[in-house]
N, C-alpha and C positions, 0 to 999 in steps of 0.2 A: 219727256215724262216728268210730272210733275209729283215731287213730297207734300202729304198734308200730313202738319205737326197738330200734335194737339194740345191744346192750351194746358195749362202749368194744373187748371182746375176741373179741366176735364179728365186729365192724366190722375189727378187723384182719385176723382171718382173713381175712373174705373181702375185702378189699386187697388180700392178699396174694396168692390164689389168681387174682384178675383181673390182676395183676401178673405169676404165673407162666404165665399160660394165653394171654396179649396174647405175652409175649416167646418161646413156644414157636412160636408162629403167626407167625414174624415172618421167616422162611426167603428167603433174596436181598435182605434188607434193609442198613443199616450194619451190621449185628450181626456178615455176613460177608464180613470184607474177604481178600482174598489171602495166601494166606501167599508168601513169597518163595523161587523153588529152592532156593539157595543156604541158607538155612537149613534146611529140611529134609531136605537131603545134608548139611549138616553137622552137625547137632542131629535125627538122627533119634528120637531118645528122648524126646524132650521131642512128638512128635506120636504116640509111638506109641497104639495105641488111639483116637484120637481122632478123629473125622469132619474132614478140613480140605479149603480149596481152594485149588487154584493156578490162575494162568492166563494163557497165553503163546499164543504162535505154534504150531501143529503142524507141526515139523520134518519127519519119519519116519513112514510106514506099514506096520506089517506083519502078514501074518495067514495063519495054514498050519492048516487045518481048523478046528479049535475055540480055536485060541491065537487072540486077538487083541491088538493092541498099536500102540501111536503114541508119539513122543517129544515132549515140550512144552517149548518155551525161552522163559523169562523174559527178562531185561535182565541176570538174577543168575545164571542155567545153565539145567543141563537135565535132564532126569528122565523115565521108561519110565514111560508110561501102561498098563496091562492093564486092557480092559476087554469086556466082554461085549456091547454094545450094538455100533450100527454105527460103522464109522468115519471118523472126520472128513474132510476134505480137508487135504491137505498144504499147508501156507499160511494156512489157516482160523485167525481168532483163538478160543478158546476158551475156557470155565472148566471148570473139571471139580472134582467134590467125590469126597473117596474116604480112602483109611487109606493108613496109612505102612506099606513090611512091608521087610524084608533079605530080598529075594529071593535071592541068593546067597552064600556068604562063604567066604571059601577062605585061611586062615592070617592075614593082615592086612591082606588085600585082600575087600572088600564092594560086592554090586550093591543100592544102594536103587533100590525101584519103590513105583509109584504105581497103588494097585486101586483102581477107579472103582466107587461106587457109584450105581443108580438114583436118583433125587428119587420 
């Protein structure tokens, strides 16, 4: 029977690929901790594009045909949830993952909200 070793560059490769494929897999883990309201009302730029989560209290519910929406408060604020799925209970602790977007902005005044994406 014969060993096949694998070269010093192949063996990184694939380390590295078991390294990329393990942390991709790794969804509700430490990997995603909370971000804080309060930063992302205040530093909306720095999340924009990017899948994030918060998760507070469901202050607010409200929903008029196809709009749907809920408000989330932290310890650090509060921020409009839009999302497609059902809606929480008013009270309910939650997490919600989703993008950052300026929903509104009118001279020097701006509405950031929070679009909730599926898992």
């Amino acid at each position: 029977m014969r060993i096949k070793f694998l070269s010093k560059r192949s063996l990184c490769a694939h380390f590295l690929l078991a390294t990329l494929l393990f942390f991709s897999g790794c969804s509700g883990t430490w990997l995603d901790s909370p971000a804080s309201i309060k930063d992302v009302l205040d530093k909306p730029r720095d999340y924009e594009g990017r899948i994030v989560m918060i998760s507070g209290e469901v202050t607010d519910v409200f929903s008029l045909f196809v709009v749907k929406s809920f408000s989330v408060r932290d310890k650090t604020g509060e921020i409009i949830v839009v999302t497609k799925r059902i809606l929480p209970k008013k009270g309910e602790t939650i997490k919600v993952r989703g993008k950052v977007v300026d929903a509104f902005s009118f001279g020097d005044k701006s509405i950031t909200a929070f679009v909730e994406i599926k898992e």
